[in-house]
C-alpha positions in Angstrom: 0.0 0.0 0.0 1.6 3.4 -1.2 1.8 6.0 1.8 1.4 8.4 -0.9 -2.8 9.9 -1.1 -2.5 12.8 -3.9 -0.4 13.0 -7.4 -0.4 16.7 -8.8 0.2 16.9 -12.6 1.6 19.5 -14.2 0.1 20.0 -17.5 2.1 21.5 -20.8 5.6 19.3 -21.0 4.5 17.1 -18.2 1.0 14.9 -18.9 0.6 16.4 -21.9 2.5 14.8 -25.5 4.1 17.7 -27.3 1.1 17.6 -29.3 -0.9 18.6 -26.7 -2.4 15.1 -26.1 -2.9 13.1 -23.3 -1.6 9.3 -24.5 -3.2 6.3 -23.8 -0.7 5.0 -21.7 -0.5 7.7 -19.6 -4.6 7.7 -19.2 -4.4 4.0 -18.2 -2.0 4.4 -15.3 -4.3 7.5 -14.2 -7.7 5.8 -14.0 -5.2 2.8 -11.9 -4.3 5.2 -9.4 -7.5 6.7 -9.0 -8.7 2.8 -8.5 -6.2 2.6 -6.1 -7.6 5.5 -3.8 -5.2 8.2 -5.3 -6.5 11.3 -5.6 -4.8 12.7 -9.3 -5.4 16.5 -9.9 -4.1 19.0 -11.9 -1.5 22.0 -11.1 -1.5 24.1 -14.2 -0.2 27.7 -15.3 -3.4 27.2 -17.7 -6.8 28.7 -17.4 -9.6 26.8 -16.1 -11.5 27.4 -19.8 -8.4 25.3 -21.4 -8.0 22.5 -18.9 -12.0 21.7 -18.7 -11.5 19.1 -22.0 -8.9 16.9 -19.9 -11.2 17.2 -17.1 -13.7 15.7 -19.5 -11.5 13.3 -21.2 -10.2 11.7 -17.8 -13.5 11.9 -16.1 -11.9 13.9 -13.0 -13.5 14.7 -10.2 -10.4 15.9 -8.0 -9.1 19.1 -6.8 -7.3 21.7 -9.2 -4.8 24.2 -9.2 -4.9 27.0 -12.1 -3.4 30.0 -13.5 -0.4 28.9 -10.7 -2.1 28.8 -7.6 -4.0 31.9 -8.3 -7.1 29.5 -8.7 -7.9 26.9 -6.5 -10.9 24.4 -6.9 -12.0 22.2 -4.4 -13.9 20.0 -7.7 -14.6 21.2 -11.2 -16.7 24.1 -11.2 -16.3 24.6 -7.4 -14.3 27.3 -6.6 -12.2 27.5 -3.8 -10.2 30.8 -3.5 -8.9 33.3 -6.1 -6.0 35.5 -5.7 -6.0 38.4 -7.9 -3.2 41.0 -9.3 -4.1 44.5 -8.9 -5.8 46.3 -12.1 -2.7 48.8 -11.5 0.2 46.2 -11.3 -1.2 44.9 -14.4 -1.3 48.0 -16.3 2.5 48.7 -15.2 3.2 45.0 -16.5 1.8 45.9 -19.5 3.2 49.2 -19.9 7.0 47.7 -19.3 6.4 45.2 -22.0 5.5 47.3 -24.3 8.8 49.4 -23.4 10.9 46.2 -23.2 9.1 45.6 -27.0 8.3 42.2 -26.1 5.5 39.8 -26.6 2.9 39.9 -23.6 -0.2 37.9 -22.1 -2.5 37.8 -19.6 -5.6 36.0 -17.9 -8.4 37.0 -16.5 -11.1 35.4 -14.8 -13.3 35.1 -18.2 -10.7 35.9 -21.0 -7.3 35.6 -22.2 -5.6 38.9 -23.6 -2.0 39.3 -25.7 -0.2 41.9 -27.1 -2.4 42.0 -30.1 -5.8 41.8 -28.3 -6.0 43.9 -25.5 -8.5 45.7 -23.2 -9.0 49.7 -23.5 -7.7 51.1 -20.1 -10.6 52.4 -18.6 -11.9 48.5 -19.0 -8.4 47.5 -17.6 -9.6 49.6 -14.2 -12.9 49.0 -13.6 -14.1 45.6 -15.2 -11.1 43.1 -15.5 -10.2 40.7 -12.9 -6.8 39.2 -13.9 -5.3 36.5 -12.2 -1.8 35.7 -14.4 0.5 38.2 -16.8 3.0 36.8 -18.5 5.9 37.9 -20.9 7.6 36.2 -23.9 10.7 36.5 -25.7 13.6 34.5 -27.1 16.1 37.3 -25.9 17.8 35.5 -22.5 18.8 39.3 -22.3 15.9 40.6 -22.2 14.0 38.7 -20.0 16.8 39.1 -17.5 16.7 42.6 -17.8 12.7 42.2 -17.0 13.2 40.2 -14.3 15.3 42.6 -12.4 13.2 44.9 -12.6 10.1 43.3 -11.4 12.1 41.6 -8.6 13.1 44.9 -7.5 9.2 45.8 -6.3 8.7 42.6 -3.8 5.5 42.1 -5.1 5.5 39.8 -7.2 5.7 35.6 -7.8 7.7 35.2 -10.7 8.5 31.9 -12.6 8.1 30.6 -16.0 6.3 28.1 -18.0 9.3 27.6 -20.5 12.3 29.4 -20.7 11.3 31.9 -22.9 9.1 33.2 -20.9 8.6 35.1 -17.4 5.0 34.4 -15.4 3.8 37.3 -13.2 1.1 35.6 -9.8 0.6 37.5 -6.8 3.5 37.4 -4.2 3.7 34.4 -2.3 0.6 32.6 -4.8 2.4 29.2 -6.5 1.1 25.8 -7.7 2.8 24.9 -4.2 0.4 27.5 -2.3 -2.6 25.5 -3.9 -1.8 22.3 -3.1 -1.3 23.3 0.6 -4.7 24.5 0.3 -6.0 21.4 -1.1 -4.2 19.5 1.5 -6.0 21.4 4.3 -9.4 20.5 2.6 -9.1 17.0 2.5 -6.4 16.7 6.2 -3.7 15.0 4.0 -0.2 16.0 4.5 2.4 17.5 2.3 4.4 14.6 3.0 1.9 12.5 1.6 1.7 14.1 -2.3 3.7 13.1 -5.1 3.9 16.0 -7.8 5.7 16.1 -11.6 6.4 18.8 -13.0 8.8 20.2 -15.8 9.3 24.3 -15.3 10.2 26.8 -12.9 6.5 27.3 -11.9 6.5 23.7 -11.0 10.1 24.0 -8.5 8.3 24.8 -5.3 5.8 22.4 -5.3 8.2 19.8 -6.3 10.7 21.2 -3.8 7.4 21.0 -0.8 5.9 17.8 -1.4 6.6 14.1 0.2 8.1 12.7 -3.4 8.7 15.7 -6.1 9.5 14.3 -9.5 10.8 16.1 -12.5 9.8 14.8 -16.2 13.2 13.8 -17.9 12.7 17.0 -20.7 12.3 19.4 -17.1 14.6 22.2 -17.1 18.0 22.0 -15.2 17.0 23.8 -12.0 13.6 21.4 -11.5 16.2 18.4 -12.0 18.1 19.4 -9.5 15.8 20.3 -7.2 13.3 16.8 -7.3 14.4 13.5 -5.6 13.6 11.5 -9.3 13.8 12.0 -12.8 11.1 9.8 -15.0 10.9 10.1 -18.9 10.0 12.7 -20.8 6.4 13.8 -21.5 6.8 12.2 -25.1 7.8 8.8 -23.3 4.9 8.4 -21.0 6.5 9.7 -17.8 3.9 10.3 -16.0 3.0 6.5 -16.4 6.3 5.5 -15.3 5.8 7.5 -11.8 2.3 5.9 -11.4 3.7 2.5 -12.1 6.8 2.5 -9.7 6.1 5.1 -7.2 2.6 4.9 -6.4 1.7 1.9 -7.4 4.9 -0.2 -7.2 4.9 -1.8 -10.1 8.6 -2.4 -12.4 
């Protein structure tokens, strides 16, 4: 019997095939764990809009972490808590990506906004309640340069979905702030979670849980920081931690 009770899934480069796909290996060892008694949810940078078709296709009726922690649902559709960025924080966000010429997005509760499609600014105060910005480029320079800066006002969690990218959550809101909530709702312990993830917005939940796991096409820092490397998300390594961690089968 595994001591483990909860498996958080990162999405893009974890479950996901680069394709976007969930394959059917992967899907098989899922529905085994949740036979077991393990609860499998998702801990996404995505928008609840975009992971409601996985939901579907897996038949989940978990927990979920979105947008990085700045969503938290106690079941699909059954909203937790949401942290928001400040209408002004986002407009400065904005306002230094468009002087750093870079590309830029951003969620809100309803929508998803980019460089090309934004919101006038008296909508931007009033109306919007945005809960992720984020900002693209394949300039290391640059985004180092942008980093700087917006580590230099202490208000903001920054991490990344990819390397060419920087993600902007309220301070102090991550995937691993989510899951602690999650834990609290259903009294299981930290220790007791198994998480796989393949970014930077994946390394404290990986660094906080009982058995963090990085997928074998994570970036360098995540490596370092879990205590195992499976396969990559094109090699069904999600599977693989299903099979020999949780369910402990070789």
């Amino acid at each position: 019997m595994t001591k483990y009770k909860l498996l958080a899934l990162d999405m893009d480069g974890t479950l996901l095939r680069r394709d976007l796909t969930i394959s059917a290996e992967n899907r098989k060892w899922i529905h085994r764990a949740i036979e077991s008694g393990i609860s499998v949810m998702f801990a996404t940078g995505r928008e609840v809009q975009s992971i409601e078709p996985y939901i579907k296709e897996l038949n989940l009726t978990s927990p979920m972490v979105s947008v990085n922690g700045s969503e938290v649902w106690e079941a699909p559709n059954v909203l937790m808590t949401r942290h928001l960025l400040e209408a002004k924080w986002v407009a400065d966000l904005q306002a230094l990506a468009e002087k750093m010429g870079c590309w830029y997005w951003a969620y809100t509760v309803d929508d998803v906004f980019t460089k090309d499609r934004w919101l006038e600014q008296v909508e931007l105060k009033d109306e919007a309640q945005w809960l992720k910005f984020g900002f693209r480029s394949e300039h290391p320079d640059q985004l180092a340069d942008i980093l700087r800066i917006l580590e230099a006002t202490g208000q903001y969690e920054l991490t990344n979905s990819s390397s060419s990218n920087i993600e902007v959550n309220p301070l102090g809101i991550s995937k691993e702030s989510g899951i602690r909530e999650i834990c609290q709702l259903r009294g299981i312990k930290m220790e007791e979670v198994v998480a796989c993830g393949d970014s930077l917005n994946d390394l404290k939940m990986i660094r906080s849980v009982g058995l963090g796991i990085a997928m074998g096409n994570a970036q360098e820092t995540v490596k370092q920081a879990a205590k195992a490397i499976t396969g990559t998300n094109d090699e069904d390594g999600v599977a693989q931690v299903i099979r020999t961690y949780l369910l402990g089968e070789r």
